[in-house]
C-alpha positions in Angstrom: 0.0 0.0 0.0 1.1 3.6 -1.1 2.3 6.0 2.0 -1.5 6.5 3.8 -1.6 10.5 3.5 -0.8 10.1 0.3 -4.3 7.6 0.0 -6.7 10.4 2.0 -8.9 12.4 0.1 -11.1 15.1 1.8 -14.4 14.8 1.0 -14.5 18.6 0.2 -12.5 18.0 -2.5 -15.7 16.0 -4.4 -18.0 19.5 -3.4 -15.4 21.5 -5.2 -15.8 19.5 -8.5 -12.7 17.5 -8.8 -13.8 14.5 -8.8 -12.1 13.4 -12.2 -8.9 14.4 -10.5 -9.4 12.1 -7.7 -10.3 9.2 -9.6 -7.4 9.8 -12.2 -5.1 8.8 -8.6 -6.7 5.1 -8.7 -4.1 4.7 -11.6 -1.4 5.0 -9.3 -2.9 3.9 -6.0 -5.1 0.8 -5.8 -7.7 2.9 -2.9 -8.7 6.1 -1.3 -10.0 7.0 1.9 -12.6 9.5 2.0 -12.3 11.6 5.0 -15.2 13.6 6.4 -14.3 15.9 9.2 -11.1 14.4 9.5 -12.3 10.7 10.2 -12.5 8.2 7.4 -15.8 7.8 5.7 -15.4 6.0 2.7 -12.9 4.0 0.6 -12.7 3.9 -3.3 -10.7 1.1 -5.2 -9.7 0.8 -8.0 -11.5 -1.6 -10.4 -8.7 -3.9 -10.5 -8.6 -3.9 -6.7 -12.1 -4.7 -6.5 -11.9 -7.8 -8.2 -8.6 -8.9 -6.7 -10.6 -8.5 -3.1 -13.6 -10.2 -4.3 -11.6 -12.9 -6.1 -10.1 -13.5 -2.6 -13.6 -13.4 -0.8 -14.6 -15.8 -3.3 -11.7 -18.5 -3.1 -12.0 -18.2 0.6 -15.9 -18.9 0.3 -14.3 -22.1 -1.5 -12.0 -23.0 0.7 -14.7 -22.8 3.5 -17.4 -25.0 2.1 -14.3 -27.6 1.1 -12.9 -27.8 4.6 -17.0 -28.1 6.1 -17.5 -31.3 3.0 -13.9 -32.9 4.0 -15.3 -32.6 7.9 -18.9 -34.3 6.6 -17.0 -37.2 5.0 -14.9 -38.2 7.5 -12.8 -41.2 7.3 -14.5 -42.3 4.0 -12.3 -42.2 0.9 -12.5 -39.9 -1.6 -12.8 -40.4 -5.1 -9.7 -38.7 -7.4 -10.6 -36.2 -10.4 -9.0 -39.1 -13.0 -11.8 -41.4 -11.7 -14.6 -39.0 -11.4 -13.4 -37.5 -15.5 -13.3 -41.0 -16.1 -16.8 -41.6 -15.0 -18.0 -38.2 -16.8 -16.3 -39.0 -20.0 -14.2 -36.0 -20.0 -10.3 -35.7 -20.9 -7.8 -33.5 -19.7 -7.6 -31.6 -23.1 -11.3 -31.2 -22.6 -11.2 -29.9 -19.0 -8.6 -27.1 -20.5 -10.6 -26.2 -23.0 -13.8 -25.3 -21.1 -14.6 -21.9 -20.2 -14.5 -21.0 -16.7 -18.2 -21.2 -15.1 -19.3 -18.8 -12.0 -21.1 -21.0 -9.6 -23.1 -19.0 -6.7 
């Protein structure tokens, strides 16, 4: 993270019609804080920082609901990926090939 003064941004600032100034920073800093009367009020990212957070949120959602199913299963054995694609009738080249899917 970029020195934090340089990251504050009075809220003033968006009053006085500069906002197109302080978004132009997000090219060089990944967030803002918004400060109204001198306490932080808001942050803005960056859109690339956005999705790196959410990816994050995302994969630790994941990681989550894989740790609570390897609990649930408990001493039974699982079941590889070669054995499952078998089963599906997928290949490798296949699997690369396929565009990545959202799943919520």
């Amino acid at each position: 993270m970029a020195n934090v003064m340089d990251c504050l941004v009075p809220i003033s600032l968006f009053n006085k019609g500069q906002a197109t100034k302080i978004f132009s920073r997000l090219r060089e800093t990944k967030e803002l804080f918004v400060l109204k009367n001198n306490q932080p009020s808001a942050v803005i990212l960056s859109p690339e920082e956005y999705v790196r957070l959410t990816e994050i949120e995302e994969n630790y959602t994941l990681l989550l609901e894989a740790a609570s199913r390897l609990e649930e299963n408990g001493d039974r054995p699982g079941i590889s990926m070669e054995v499952v694609m078998d089963e599906l009738g997928i290949n490798a080249k296949e699997l690369e090939e396929m565009e990545d899917v959202d799943i919520e």
